[in-house]
N, C-alpha and C positions, 0 to 999 in steps of 0.2 A: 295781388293777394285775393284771398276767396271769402266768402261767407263765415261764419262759424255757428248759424241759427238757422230755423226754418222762420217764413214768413210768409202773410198770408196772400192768398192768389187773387186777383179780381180780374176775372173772363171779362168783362165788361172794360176795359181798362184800352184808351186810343191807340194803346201799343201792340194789338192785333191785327190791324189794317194796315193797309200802306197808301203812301197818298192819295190815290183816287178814290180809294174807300173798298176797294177789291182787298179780297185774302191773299196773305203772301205766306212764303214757305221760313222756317225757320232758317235756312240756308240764305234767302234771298236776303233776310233782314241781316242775317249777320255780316253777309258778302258785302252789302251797301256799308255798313257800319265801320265795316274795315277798311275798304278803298276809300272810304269819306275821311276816316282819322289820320291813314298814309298820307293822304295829299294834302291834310292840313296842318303837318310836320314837314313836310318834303320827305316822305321814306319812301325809296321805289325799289321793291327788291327785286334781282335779277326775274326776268320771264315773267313779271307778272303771275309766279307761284303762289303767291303767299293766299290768294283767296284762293286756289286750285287746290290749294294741302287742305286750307279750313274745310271746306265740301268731301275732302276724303276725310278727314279727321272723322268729319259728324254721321259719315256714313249714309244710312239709310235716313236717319232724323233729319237730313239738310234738305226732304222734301216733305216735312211735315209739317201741315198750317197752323200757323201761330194759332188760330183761333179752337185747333185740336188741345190747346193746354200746352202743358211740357212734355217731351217724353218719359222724365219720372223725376221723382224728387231730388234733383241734384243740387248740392248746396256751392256751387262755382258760382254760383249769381244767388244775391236774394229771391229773385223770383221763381228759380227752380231754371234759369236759362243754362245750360252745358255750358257758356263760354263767356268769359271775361277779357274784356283789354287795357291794356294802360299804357300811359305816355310817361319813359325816364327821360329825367333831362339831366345829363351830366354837364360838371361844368365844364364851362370851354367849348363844349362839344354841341351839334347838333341833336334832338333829341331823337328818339329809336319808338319804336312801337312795338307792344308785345300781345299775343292773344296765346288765350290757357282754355284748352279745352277739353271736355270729358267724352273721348270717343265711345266708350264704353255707355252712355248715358239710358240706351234704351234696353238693356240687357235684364234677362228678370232675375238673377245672382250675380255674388263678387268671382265666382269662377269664369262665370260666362263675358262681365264686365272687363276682366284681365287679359280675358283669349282677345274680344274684341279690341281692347286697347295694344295688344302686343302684336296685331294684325297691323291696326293702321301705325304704328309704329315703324314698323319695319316697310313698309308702302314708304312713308317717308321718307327712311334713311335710304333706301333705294332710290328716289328722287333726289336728296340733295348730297349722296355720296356719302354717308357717315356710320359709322359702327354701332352697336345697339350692344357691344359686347360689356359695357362698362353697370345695364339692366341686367344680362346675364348672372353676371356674379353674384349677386344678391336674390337671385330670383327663387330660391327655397325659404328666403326670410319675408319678403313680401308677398309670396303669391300660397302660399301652403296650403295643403288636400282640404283642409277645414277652415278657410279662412271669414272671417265678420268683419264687418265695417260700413259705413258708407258709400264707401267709393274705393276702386280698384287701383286706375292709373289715371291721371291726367298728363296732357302734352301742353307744352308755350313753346311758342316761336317767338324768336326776340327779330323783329326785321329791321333791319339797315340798308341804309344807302348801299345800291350798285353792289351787294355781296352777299352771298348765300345767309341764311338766316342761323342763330343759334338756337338750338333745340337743345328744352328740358322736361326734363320728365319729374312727375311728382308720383311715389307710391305714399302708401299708407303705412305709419309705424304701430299703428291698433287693428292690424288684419288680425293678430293674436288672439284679440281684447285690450282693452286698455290698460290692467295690470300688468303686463309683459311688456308696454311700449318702448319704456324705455329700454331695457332689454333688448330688445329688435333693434333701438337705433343705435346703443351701444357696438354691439356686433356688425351692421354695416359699417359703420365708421371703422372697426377694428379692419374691415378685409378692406376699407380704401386707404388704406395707411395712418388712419388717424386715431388708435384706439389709446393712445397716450394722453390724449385731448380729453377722452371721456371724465375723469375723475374733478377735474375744473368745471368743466361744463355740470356736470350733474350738480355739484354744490352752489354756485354762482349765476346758474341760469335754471335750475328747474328743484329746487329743494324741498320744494312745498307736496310735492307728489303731484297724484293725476290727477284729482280734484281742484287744486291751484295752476301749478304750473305741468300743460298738455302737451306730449311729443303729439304735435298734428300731423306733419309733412316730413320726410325727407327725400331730397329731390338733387338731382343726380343730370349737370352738363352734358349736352352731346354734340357734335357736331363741331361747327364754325365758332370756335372761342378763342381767345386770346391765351385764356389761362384756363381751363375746367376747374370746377367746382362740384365740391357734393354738399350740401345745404339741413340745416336740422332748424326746424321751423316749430317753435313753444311758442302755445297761449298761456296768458300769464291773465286768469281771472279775477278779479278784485283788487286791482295793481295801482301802485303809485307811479308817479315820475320819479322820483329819487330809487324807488324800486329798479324800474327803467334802466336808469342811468348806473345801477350797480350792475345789473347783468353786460352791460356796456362795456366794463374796465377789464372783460374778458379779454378784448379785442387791444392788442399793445398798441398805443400811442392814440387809442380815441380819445374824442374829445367829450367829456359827461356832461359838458355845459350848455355847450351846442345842441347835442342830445335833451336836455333839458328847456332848452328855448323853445325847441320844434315842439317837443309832442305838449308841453301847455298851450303854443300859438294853436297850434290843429284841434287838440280835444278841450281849451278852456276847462282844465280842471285840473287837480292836484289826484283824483282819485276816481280808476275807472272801473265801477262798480255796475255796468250795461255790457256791449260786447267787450271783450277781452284783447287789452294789448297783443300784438304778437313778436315775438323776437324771432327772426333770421341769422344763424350762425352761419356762417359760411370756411368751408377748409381747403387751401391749394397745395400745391406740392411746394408751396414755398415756407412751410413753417406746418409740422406735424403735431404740433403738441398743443397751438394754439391757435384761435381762428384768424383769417385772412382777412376778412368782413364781417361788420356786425350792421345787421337792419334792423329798424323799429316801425313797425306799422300798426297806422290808429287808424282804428274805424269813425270815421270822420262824421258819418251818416246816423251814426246813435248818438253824438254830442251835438247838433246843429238842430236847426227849424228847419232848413230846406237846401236846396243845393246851391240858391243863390252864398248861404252864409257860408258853405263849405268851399265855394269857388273863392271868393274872400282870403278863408284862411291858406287855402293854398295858393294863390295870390303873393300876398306874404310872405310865406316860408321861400319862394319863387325867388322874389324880388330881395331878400334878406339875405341868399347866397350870388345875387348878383345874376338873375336866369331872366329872361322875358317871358311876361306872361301872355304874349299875342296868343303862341303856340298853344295852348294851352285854353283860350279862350273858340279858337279855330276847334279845335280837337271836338270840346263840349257841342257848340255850332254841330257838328258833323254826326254826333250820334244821336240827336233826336232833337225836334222843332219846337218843345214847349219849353215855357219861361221856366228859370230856373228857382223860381220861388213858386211854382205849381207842383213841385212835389220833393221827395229827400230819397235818396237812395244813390240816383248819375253816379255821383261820386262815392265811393264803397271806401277807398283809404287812400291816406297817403303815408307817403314812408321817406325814411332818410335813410341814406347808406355811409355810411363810413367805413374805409377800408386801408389799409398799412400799406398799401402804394398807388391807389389813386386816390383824385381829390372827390367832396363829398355829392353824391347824386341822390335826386327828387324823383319821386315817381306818382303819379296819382293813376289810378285804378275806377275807371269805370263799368258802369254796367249796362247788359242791354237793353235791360227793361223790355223785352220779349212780350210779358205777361203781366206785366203789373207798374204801375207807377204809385209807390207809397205816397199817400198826401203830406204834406208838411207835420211838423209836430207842436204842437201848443208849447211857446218857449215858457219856461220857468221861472225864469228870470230875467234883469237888461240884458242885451246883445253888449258884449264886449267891443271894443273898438275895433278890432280885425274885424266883427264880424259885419262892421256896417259897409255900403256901398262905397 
């Protein structure tokens, strides 16, 4: 999951240097950050690509010094960093690692931003062998002669064990503007077979409008999957858990209580009145009318003091589906050397998935902290019992 606010930058901030205290390039920090998190999962994905793709992904940016700043206000990281990673832990399963990046990052418009992301795009699927036709189809609804927004296209590669990676793409459903959004995601859903689905989803998961509930994302399977997905991604602003939990009943045979356990353990509250809930619908070719998957991701890092207390509550949620949290502790380990109670952000979300034919998966979502490490936050109140060591 990505940002949904801008925050503020401090140049002065340890996350410019690299251990010896020399300049390193945004490429190098993020290269390290990756191969650190693979090996503290066990994920080895064929050839050694997966930092080879992130260095073309970033393009020209992947040799620019951290201490140059960003190269422009991207909201993929709080700090303005192009790219995010996170560790799913499904259950049963070994966990996977994923990174989401904004190729497009240093472009000075969303035309220009588009061409770059549809270049390294296709560089990609030219590397791991996969079609790019499934962007195609959509690409007058996304990409149009006049388009606004913040951001063009982003990529994630989901890496796994010994096999080529899953690649997704995220466009934007407010290239329009934001009154049209829904609109736009209606209409892609209709040309992936799922425009039957629309009339549920608009009443049940986004009825409030743009102001309440945001079409952010819609993001679109390629490559190495099991099953493809095309994904409708709502922020849900000023939202409850029971809120939550109704958009949830979307998804035939969820569970809304399960749902309800997580996101109070994660965000300790009944009411998220700071960054906004986000809901993940997800549609397969296996039911047209109704979604496959339903995700809930809480921004962890506006309900906590710091990242100690956020490592805690994902901890918990971890160990409450029966997952180890070694993994998970290794991962943090690997993306950066300070204490986890010296600042709040690492941890950006966590999220729970549930889906109509596999069992349910954790994800936590870190950050690179590139450019900024946010200091802790004045708690408000006692720490909760998850939230202590």
């Amino acid at each position: 999951m990505t940002s949904t606010g801008p925050s503020q930058l401090n140049s002065s901030s340890p996350a410019a240097a690299g251990p010896s205290g020399s300049a390193v390039t945004l490429g190098e920090h993020l290269s390290r950050q990756l191969s650190g998190v693979c090996g503290a999962v066990g994920v080895s994905p064929p050839d050694g690509g997966s930092t080879r793709s992130l260095l073309d992904l970033l393009g020209a940016s992947a040799r620019r010094p951290l201490a140059a700043g960003p190269p422009s206000p991207s909201f993929v990281s709080d700090d303005h960093s192009p790219a995010e990673f996170s560790v799913s832990f499904p259950t049963g399963e070994a966990p996977t690692v994923r990174v989401v990046v904004e190729p497009g990052c240093a472009a000075r418009s969303f035309a220009e931003s588009a061409r770059v992301g549809r270049r390294a795009l296709e560089a990609l699927a030219e590397r791991w062998s996969f079609s790019t036709e499934p962007l195609t189809r959509v690409d007058d609804l996304f990409f149009p002669a006049a388009a606004q927004g913040p951001f063009a296209l982003w990529c994630a590669m989901d890496l796994r064990r010994d096999r080529a990676p899953g690649v997704k793409v995220y466009v934007n459903p407010a290239c329009h503007g934001r009154g049209p959004a829904a609109q736009v995601t209606e209409e892609a859903l209709t040309r992936f077979g799922f425009g039957r689905a629309w009339p549920a989803l608009l009443e049940h998961g986004a009825s409030r409008g743009p102001d309440g509930d945001e079409f952010v994302f819609f993001a679109i399977d390629m490559g190495a999957w099991q099953t493809r997905r095309v994904k409708v991604y709502i922020a849900h602003r000023d939202f409850t858990v029971t809120g939550a939990q109704a958009v949830s009943r979307l998804l035939p045979g969820g569970c809304a209580q399960q749902l309800g356990e997580f996101c109070r353990t994660v965000g300790d509250t009944e009411f998220f009145d700071r960054r906004p809930l986000v809901s993940c619908l997800s549609f397969t070719e296996w039911d047209q009318e109704r979604p496959s998957g339903y995700t809930l991701h809480v921004p962890v890092r506006d309900y906590v003091r710091d990242d100690r207390v956020a490592r805690n509550r994902a901890a918990t949620v971890l160990r409450r589906h029966g997952m180890d949290t070694v993994a998970l502790d290794r991962a943090l380990a690997a993306m950066t050397d300070r204490g986890p109670s010296e600042g709040v952000g690492l941890i950006s979300y966590v999220s729970l998935v549930q889906s109509t034919r596999q069992p349910p998966r954790l994800t936590v979502y870190l950050s690179p902290e590139g450019y900024e490490v946010r200091p802790p936050r004045e708690p408000t109140r006692p720490l909760a019992d998850a939230d202590r060591p």
